[in-house]
Backbone as a printed PyTorch tensor [residue, N CA C, xyz], in Angstrom:
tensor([[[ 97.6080, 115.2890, 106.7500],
         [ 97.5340, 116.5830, 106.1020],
         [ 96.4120, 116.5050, 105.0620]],

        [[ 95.4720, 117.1840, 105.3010],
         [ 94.6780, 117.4880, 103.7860],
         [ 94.9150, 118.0020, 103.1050]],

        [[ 94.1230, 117.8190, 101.4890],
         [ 94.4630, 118.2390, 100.7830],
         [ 94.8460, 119.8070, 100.6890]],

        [[ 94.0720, 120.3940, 101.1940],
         [ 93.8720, 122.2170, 101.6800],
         [ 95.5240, 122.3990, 102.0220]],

        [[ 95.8510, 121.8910, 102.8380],
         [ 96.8970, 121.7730, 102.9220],
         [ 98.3560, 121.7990, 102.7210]],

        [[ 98.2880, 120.4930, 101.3950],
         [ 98.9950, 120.1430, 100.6620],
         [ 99.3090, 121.2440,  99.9240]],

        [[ 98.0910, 121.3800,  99.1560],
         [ 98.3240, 122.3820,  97.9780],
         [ 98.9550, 123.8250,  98.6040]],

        [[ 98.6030, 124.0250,  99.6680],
         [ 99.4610, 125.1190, 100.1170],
         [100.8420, 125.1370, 100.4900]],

        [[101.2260, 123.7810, 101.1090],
         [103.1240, 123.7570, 101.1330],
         [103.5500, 123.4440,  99.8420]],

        [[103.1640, 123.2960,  99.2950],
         [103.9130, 123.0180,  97.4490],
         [103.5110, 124.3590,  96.7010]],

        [[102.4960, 125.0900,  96.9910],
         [102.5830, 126.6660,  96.5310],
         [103.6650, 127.2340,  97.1360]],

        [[103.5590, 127.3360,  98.3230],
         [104.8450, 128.0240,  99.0170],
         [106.0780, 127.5150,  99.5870]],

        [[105.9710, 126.2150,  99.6840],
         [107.0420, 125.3860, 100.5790],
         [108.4520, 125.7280, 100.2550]],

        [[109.2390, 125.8280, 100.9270],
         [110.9760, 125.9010, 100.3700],
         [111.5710, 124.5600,  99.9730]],

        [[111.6630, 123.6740,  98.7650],
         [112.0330, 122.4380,  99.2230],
         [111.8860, 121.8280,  97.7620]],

        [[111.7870, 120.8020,  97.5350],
         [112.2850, 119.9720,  96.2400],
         [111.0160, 118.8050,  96.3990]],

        [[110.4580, 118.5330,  94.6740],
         [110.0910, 117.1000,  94.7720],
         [110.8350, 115.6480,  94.2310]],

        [[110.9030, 114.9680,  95.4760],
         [112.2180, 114.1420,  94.9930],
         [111.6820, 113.0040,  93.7850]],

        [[112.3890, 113.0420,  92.5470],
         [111.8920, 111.8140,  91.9480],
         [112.6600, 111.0020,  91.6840]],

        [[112.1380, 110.1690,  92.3610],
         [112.6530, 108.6310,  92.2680],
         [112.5390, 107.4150,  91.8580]],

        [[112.0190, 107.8210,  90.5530],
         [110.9150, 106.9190,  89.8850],
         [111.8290, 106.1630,  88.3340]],

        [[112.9690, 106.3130,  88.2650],
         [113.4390, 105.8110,  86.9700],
         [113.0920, 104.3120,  86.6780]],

        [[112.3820, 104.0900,  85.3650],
         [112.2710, 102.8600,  84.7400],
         [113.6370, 101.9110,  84.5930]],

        [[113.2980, 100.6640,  84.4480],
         [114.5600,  99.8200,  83.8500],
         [115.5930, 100.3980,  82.7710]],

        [[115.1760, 101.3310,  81.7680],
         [115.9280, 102.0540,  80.8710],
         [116.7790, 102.6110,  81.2960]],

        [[116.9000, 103.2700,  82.5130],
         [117.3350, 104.6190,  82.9010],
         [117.9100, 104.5410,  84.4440]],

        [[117.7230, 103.1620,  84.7550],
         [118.1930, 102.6330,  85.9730],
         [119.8340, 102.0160,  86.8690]],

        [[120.3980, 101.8020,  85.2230],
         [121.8460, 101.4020,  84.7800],
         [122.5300, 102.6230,  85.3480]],

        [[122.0190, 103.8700,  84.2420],
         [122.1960, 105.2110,  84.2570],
         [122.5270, 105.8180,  85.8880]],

        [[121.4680, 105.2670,  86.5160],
         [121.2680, 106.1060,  87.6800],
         [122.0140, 105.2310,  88.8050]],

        [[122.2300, 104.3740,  88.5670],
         [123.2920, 103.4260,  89.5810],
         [124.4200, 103.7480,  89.1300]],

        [[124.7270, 104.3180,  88.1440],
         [126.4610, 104.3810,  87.4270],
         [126.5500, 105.6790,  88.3590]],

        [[125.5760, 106.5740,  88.0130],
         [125.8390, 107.6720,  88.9340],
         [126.1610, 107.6360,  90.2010]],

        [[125.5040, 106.6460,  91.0390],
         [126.3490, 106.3740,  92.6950],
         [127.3670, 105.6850,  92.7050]],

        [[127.9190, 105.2810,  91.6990],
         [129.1750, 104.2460,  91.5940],
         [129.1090, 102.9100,  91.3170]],

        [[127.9300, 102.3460,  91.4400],
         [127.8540, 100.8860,  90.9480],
         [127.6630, 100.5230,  89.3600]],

        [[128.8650, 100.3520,  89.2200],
         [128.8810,  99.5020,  87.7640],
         [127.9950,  98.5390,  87.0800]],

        [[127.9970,  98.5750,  86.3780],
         [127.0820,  97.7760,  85.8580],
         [127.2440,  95.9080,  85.4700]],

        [[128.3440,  95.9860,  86.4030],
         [129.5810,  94.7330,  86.5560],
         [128.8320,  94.5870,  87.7610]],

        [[128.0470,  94.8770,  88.2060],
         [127.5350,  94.4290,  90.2320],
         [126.5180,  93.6840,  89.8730]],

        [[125.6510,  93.5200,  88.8820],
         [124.6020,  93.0790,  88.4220],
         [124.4640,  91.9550,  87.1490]],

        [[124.0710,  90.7730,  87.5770],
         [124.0100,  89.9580,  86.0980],
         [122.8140,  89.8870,  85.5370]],

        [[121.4530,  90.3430,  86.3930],
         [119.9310,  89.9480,  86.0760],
         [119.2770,  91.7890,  86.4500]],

        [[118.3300,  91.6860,  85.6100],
         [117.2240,  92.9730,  85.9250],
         [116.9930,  92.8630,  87.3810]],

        [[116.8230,  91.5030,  87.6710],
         [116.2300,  91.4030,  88.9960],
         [117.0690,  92.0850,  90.2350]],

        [[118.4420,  91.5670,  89.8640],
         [119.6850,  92.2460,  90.8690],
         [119.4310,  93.8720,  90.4940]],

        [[119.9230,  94.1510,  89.3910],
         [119.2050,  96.0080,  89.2300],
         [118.3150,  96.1980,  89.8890]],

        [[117.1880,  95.6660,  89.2090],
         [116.3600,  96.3950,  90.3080],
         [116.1390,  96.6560,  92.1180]],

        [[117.1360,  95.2680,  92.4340],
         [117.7700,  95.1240,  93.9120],
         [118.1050,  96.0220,  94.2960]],

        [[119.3590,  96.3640,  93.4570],
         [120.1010,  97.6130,  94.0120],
         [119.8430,  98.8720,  94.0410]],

        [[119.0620,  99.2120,  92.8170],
         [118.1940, 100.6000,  92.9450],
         [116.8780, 100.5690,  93.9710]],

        [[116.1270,  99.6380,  94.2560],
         [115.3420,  99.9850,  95.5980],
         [116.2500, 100.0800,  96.6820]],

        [[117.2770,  99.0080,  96.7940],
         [118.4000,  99.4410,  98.1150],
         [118.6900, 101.0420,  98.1160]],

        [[118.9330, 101.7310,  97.0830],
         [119.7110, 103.3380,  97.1160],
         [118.3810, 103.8650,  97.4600]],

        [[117.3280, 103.9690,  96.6540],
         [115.6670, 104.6960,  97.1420],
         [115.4790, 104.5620,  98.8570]],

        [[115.9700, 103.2430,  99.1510],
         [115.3570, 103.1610, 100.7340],
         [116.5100, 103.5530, 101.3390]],

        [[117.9080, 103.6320, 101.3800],
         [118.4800, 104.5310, 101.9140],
         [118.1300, 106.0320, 101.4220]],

        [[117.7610, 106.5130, 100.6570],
         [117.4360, 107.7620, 100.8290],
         [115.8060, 108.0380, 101.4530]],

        [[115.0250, 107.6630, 101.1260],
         [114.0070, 107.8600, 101.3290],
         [113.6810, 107.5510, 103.6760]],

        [[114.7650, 106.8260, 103.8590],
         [114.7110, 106.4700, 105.0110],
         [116.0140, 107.1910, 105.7630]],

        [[117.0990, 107.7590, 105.2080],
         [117.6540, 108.8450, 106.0300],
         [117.0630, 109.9420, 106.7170]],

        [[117.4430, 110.2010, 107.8040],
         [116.9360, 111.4400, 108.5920],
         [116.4050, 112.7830, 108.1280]],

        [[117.8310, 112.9950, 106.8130],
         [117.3700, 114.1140, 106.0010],
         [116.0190, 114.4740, 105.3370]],

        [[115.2790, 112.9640, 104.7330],
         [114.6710, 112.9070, 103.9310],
         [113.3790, 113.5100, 104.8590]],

        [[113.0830, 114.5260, 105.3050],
         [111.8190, 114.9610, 106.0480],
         [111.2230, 116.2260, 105.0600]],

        [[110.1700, 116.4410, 105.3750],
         [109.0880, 117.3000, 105.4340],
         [109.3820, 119.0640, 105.6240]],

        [[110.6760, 118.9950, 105.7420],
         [110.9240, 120.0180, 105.7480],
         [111.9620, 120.3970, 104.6760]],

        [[112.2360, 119.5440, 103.8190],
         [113.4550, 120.0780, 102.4550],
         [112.2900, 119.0660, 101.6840]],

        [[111.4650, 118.0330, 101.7580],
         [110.7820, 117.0550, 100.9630],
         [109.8520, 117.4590, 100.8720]],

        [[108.9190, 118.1570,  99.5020],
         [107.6140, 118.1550,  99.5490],
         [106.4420, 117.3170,  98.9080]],

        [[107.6270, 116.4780,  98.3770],
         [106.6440, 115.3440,  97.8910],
         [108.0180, 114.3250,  96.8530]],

        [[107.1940, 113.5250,  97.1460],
         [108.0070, 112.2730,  96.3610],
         [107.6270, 111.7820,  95.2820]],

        [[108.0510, 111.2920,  93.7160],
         [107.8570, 110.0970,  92.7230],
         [108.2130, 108.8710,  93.2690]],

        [[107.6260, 108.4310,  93.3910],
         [108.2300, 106.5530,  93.3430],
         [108.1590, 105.8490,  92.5170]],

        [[108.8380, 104.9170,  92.1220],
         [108.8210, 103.9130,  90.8450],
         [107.9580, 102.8390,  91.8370]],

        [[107.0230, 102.2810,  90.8220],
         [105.9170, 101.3850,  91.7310],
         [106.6930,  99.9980,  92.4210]],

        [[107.6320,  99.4090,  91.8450],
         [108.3700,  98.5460,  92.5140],
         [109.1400,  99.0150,  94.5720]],

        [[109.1190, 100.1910,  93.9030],
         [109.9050, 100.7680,  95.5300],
         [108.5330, 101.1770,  96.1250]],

        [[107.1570, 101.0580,  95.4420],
         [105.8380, 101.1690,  96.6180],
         [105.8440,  99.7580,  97.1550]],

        [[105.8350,  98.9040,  95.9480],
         [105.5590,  97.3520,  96.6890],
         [107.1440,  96.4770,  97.0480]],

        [[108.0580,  96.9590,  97.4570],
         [109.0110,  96.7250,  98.0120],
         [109.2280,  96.9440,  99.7200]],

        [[109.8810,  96.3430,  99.9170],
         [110.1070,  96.5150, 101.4640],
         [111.2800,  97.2770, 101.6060]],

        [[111.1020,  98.3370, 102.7630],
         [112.1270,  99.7740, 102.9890],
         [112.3670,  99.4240, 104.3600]]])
């Protein structure tokens, strides 16, 4: 898609930009929200485990298309992570 493009389904598109980009601050936060305690985790490193695990199930469900998605945030760890 070019840019010409772009800028035209996000002028008009029906649909949401998903962000998925929360820092370590705000990451506790956002795992408490799917149910994982903060008892699942002893290291940043495991956090951050588990929050790229929830990003790549969403980002890799069926739903997640081009037609409700018009664009995504990513937290740079879930660019250089494996999905």
């Amino acid at each position: 898609m070019v840019d010409q493009e772009m800028a035209k389904k996000i002028a008009s598109g029906n649909g949401f930009i998903a962000a998925l980009d929360q820092s370590g601050g705000s990451t506790p936060k956002a795992l408490k929200g799917y149910g994982v305690e903060e008892s699942a985790w002893t290291s940043e490193e495991e956090m951050y485990g588990l929050i790229h695990d929830m990003r790549s199930r969403i980002i890799t469900s069926p739903a997640f298309t081009g037609d409700k998605v018009l664009g995504a945030i990513l937290f740079e760890r879930t660019m250089d992570g494996q999905v």
